[in-house]
C-alpha positions as CSV (number, residue, x, y, z in Angstrom):
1,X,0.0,0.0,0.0
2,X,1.9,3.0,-1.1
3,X,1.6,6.0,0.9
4,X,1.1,8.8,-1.8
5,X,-2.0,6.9,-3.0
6,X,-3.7,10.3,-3.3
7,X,-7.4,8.6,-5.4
8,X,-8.0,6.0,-2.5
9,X,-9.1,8.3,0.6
10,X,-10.5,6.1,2.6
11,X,-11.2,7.3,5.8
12,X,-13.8,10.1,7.1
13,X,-11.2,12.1,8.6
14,X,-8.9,11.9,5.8
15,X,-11.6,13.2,3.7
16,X,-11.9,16.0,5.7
17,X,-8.3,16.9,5.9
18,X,-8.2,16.9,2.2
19,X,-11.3,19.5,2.1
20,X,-9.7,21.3,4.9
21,X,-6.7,21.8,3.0
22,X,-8.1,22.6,-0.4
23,X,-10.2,25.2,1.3
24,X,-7.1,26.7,2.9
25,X,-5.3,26.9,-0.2
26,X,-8.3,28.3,-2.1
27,X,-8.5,30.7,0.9
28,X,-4.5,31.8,0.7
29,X,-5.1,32.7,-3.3
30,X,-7.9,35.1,-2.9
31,X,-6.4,37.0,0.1
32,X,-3.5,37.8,-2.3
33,X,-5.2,40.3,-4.2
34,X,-6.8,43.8,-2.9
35,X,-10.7,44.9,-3.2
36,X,-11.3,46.8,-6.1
37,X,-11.7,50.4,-5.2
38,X,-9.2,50.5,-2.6
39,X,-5.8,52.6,-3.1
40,X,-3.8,49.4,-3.2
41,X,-5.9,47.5,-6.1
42,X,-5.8,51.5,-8.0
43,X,-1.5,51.3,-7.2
44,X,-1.5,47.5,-8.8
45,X,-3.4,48.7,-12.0
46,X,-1.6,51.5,-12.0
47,X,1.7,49.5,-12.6
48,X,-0.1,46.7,-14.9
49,X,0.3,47.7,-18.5
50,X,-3.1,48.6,-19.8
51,X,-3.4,46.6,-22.7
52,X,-3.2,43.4,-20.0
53,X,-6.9,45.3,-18.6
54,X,-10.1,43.5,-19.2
55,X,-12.9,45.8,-19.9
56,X,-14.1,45.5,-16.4
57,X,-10.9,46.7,-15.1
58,X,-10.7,49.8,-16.6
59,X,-14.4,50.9,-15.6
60,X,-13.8,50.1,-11.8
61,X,-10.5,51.7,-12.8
62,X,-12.1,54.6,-13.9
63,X,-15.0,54.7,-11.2
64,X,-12.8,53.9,-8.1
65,X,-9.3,55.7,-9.0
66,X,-9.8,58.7,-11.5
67,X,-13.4,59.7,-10.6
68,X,-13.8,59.7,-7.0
């Protein structure tokens, strides 16, 4: 029985553990970026080349950073 058998969870807790962790992870990702709006989200687009904006970034651009 090889321990890195990663398809075969077998075990209630183990299934939990494996949610807990994918729910930390997904967690960790989102709290790397700031709210749109706030004066560190206007900084990052401020430093991302605007042809890399969506359309939706450049309106909450505009709205949050130029027109306040």
């Amino acid at each position: 029985m090889s321990l890195l058998n990663f398809g075969a969870v077998k075990s209630p807790i183990s299934k939990l553990v494996a949610i807990a962790l994918v729910l930390a992870f997904t967690a960790g990702l989102s709290a790397c970026a700031p709210e749109v709006g706030t004066d560190a989200w206007c900084k990052q687009m401020k430093n991302k080349p605007s042809g890399d904006w969506t359309a939706n970034e450049a309106a909450d651009y505009a709205k949050h950073c130029v027109f306040k």
